[in-house]
C-alpha positions in Angstrom: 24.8 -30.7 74.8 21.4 -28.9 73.8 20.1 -30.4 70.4 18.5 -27.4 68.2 15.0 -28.3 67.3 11.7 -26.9 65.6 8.1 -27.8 66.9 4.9 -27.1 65.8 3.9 -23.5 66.2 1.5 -23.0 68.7 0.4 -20.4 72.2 4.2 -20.5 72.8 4.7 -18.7 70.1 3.2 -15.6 70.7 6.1 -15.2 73.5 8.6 -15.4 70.6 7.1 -13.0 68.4 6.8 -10.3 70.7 10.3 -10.7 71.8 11.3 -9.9 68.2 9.2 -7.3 67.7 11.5 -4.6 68.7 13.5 -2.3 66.5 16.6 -3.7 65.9 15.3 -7.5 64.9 12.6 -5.3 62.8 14.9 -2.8 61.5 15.3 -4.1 57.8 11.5 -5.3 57.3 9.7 -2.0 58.5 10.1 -1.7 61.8 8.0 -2.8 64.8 4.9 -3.5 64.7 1.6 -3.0 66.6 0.2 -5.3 69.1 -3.0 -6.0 66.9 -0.6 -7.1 64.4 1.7 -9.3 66.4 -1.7 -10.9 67.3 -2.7 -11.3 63.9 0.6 -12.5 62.6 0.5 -15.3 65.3 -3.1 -16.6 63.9 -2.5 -16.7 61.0 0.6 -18.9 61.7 -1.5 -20.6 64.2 -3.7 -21.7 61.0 -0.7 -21.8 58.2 -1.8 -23.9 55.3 0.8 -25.4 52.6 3.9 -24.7 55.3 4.7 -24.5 58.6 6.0 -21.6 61.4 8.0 -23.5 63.9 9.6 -22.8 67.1 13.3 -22.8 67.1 14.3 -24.2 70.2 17.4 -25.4 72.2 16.8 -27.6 74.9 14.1 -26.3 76.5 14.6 -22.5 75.7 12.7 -21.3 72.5 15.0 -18.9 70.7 13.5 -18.0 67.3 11.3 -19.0 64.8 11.7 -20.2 61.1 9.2 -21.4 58.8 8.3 -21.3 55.2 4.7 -21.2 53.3 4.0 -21.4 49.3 3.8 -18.8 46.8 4.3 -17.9 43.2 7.6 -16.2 42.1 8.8 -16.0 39.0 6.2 -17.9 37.1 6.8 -21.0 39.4 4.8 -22.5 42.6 8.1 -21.8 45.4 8.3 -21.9 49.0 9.8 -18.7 50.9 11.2 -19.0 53.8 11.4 -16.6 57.0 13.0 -16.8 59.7 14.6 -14.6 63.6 16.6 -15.5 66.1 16.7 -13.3 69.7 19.9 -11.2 69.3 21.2 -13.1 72.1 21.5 -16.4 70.5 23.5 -15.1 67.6 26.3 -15.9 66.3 26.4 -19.7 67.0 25.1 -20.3 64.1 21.5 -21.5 64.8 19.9 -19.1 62.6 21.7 -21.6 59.5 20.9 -24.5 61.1 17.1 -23.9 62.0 16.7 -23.2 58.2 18.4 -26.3 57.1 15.9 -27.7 59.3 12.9 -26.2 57.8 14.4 -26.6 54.7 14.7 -30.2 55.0 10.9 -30.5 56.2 9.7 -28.3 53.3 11.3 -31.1 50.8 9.8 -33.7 52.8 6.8 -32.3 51.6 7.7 -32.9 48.1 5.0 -29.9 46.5 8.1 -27.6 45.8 11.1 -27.6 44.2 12.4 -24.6 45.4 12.5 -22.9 48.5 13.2 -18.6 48.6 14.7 -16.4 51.1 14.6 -12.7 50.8 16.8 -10.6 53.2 16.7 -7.3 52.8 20.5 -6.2 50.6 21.4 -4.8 53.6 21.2 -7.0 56.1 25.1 -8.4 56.5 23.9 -11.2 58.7 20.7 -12.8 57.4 22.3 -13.1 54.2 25.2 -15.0 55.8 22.9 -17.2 57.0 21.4 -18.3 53.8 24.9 -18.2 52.8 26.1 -21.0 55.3 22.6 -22.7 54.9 23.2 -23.3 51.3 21.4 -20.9 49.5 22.8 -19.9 45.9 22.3 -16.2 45.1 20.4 -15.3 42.5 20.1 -11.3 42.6 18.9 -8.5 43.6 15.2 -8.1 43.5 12.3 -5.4 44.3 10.2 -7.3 46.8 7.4 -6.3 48.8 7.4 -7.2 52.8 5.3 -5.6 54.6 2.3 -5.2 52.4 1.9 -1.7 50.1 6.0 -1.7 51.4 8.9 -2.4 48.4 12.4 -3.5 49.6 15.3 -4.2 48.1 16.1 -7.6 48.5 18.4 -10.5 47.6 16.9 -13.1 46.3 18.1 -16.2 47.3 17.5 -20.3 46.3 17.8 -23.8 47.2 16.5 -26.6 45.5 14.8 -29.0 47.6 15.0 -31.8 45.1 19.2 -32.2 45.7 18.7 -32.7 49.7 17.9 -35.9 49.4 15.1 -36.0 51.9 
């Protein structure tokens, strides 16, 4: 049985990013994006300060990425919380567990209470996944992802401080 686990971010993960960088894994967050920015993206996880971008791997085969990183919403110091997994592990539920996982390292960390998820409203599937992670909706909120772009989103929570970590 391959155990699903997260590592460190790291060269690897520039293989991973542009494998989701194509239209349908992109299609509720602005679509695709350019090469220089897939390189970009991948420093600045490279370098990610106050969180982590992690590999999502099972066995040996790296099929996503999840990863969280601070910021200020609603008046409070959060986490939010990303997260992909290549359309051909879907459906087996490893999307949910790699962000219990994350989860459960951000409230290790023990600087936030809460961590954030924003999937576009549309986007059936990623909100089942915070869903079946144990998010609790809170609503429907104007966000903005990719910079200068507004979405709507859902916004959904979990608090760190019940997971007992």
């Amino acid at each position: 049985m391959n155990a699903l686990r997260l590592e460190a971010w790291s060269e690897a993960g520039l293989t991973i990013l542009h494998r989701q960088n194509t239209p349908g894994m992109t299609e509720h967050v602005g679509g695709p994006e350019t090469e220089q920015a897939v390189i970009a993206r991948h420093q600045r996880y490279l370098g990610l300060e106050g969180g982590e971008m992690l590999i999502v791997r099972l066995g040996d085969v790296a099929i996503g990425s999840v990863g969280y990183w601070e910021r200020e919403w609603g008046g409070a110091d959060v986490y939010e919380t990303g997260y992909g997994i290549l359309p051909e592990f879907g459906g087996h539920g490893y999307a949910a567990e790699s962000l219990r996982l994350a989860a459960d390292r951000a409230a290790a960390r023990g600087t936030r209470r809460h961590l954030h998820a924003f999937p576009h409203v549309d986007h059936a599937a990623s909100n089942a996944v915070c869903r079946k992670a144990g998010f609790e909706l809170i609503g429907e909120v104007s966000f903005e992802y990719p910079k200068g772009t507004w979405l709507q989103s859902n916004d959904w929570r979990l608090d760190l401080s019940a997971l007992g970590v």
